[in-house]
Backbone as a chain_set.jsonl record, in Angstrom:
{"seq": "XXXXXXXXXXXXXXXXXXXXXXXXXXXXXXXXXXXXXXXXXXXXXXXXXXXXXXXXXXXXXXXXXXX", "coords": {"N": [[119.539, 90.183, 122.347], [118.955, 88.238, 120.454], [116.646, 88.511, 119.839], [116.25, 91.19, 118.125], [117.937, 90.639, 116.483], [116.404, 88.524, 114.826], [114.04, 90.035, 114.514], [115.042, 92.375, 112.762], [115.368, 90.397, 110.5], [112.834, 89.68, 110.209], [111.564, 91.961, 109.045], [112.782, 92.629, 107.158], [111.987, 90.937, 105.167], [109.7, 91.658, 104.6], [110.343, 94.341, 103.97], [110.946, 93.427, 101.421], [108.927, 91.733, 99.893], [107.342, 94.532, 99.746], [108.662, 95.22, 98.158], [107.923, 94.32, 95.459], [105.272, 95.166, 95.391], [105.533, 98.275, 95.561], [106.903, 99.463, 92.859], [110.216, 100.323, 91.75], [110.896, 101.55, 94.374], [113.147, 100.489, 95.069], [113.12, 98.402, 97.625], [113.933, 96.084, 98.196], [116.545, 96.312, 97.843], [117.581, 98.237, 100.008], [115.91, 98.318, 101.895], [114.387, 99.762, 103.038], [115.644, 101.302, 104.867], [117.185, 104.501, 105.48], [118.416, 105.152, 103.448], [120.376, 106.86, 100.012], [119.61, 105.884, 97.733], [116.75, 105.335, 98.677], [116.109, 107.892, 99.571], [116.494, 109.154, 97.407], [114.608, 107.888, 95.408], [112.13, 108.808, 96.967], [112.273, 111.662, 96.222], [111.864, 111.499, 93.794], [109.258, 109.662, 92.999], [107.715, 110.305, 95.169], [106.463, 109.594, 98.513], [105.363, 106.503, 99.519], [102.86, 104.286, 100.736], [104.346, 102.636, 102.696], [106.738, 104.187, 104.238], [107.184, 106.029, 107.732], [105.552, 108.879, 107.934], [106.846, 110.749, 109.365], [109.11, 109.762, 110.124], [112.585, 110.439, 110.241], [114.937, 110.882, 108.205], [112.493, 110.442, 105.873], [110.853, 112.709, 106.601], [112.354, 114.448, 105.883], [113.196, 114.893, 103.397], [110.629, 115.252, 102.391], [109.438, 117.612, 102.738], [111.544, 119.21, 102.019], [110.289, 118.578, 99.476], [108.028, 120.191, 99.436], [108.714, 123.012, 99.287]], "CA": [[120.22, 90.374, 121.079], [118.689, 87.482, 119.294], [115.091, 88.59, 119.314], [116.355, 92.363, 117.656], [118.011, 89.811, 114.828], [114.635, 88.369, 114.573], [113.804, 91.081, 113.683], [115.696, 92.57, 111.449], [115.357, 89.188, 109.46], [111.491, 89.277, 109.574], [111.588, 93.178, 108.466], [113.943, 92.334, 105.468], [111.3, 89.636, 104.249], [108.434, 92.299, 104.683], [110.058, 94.557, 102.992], [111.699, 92.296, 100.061], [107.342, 91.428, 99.522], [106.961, 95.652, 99.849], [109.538, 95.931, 96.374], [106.875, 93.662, 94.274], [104.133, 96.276, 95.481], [105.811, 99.747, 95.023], [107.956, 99.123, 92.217], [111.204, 101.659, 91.913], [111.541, 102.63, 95.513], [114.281, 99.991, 95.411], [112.804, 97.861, 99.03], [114.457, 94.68, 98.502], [118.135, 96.273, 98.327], [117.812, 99.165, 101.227], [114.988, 97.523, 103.513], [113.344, 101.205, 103.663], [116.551, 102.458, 105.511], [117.19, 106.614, 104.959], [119.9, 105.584, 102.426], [120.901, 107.686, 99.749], [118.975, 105.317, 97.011], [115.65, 105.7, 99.07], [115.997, 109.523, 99.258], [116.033, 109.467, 95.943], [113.18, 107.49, 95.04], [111.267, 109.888, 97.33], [112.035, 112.858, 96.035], [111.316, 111.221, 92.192], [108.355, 109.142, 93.359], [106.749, 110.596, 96.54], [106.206, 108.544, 99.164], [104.146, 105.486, 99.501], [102.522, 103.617, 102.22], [105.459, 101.887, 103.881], [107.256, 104.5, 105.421], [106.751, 106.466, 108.386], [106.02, 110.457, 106.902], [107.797, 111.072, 110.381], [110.948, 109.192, 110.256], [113.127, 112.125, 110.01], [115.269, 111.072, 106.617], [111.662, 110.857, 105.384], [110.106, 114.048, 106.755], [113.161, 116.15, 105.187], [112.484, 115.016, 102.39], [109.247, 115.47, 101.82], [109.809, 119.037, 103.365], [112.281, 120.07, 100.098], [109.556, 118.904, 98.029], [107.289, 121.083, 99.685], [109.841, 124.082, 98.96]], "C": [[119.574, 89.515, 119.994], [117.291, 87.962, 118.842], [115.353, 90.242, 118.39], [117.052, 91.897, 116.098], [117.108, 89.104, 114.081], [113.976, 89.034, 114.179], [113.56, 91.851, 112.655], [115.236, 91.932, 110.061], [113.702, 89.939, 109.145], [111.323, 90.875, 108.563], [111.898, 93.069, 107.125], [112.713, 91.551, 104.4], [110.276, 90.426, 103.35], [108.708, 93.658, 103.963], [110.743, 94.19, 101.569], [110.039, 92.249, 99.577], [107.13, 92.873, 99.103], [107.552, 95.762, 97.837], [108.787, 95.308, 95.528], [105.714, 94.936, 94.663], [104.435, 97.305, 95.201], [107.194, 99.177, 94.628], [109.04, 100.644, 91.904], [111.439, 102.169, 92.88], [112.704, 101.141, 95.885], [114.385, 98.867, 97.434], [113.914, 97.176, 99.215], [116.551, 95.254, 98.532], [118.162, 97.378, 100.021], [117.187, 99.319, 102.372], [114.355, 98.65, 103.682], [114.311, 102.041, 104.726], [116.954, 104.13, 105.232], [118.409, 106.464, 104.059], [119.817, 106.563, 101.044], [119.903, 107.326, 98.279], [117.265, 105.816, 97.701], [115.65, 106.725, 99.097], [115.694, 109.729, 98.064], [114.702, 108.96, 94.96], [112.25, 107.845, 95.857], [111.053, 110.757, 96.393], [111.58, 112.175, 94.408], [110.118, 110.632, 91.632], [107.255, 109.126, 94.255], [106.763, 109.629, 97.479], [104.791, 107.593, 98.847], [103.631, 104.915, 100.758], [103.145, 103.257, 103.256], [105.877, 102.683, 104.534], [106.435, 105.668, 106.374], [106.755, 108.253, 107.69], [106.995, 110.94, 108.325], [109.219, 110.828, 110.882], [111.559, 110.217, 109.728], [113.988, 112.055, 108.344], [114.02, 111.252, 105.87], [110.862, 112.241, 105.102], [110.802, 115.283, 106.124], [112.906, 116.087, 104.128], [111.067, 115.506, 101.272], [108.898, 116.871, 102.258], [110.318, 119.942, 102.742], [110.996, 119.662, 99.447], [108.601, 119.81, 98.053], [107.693, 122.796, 99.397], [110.147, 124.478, 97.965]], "O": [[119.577, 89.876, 118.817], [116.864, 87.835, 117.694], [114.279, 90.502, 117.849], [116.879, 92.431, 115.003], [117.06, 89.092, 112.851], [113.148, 88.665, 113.347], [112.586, 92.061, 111.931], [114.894, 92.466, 109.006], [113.424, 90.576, 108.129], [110.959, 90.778, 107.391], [111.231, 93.434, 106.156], [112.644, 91.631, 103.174], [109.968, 90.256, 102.17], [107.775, 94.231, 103.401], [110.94, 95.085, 100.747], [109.931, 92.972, 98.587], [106.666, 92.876, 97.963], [107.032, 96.178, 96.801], [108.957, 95.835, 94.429], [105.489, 95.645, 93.683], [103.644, 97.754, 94.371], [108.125, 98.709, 95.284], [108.6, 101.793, 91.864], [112.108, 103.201, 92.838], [112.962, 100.909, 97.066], [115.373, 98.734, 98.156], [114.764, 97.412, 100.074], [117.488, 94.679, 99.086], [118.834, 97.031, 100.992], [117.45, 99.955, 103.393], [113.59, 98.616, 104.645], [113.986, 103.083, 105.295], [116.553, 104.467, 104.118], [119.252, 107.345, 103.891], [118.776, 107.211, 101.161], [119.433, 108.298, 97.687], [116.666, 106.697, 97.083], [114.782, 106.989, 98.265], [114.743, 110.404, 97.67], [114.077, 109.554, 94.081], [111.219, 107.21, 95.634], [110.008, 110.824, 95.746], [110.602, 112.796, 93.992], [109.747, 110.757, 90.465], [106.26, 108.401, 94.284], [107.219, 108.576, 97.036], [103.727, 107.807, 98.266], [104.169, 105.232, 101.818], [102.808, 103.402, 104.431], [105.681, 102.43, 105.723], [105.367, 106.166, 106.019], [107.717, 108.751, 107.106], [107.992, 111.598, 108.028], [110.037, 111.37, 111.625], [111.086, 110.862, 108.793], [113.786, 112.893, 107.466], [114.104, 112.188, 105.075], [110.422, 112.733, 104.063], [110.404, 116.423, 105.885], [112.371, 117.055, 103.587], [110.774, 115.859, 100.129], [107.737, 117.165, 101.977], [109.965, 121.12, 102.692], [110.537, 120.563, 98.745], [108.2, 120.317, 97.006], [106.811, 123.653, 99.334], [111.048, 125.313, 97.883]]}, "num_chains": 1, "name": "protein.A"}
């Protein structure tokens, strides 16, 4: 349990550093989770480097824009 909060933490840091590099996809509040804020700065911004194009909130996305 502690090393998956270890985790977490170091993730958060990495991407808190990510929101100074791609500015407007909102990092430092939603960590790159499929929330409702990151959907939206997909579909208004495209993706960028950080996430996976396969993570599935990602891939639908980018699937309407293809549409």
């Amino acid at each position: 349990a502690a090393a998956s909060i270890l985790a977490k933490v170091a993730r958060d840091r990495v991407m808190a550093e990510a929101d100074h590099l791609y500015t407007g996809y909102g990092f430092a509040q939603h960590k790159g989770y499929g929330t409702k804020a990151h959907q939206e700065a997909l579909i208004g911004l495209g993706p960028c480097p950080i996430p996976r194009l396969s993570y599935k909130p990602v891939a639908k996305v980018l699937a309407a824009l293809q549409n």
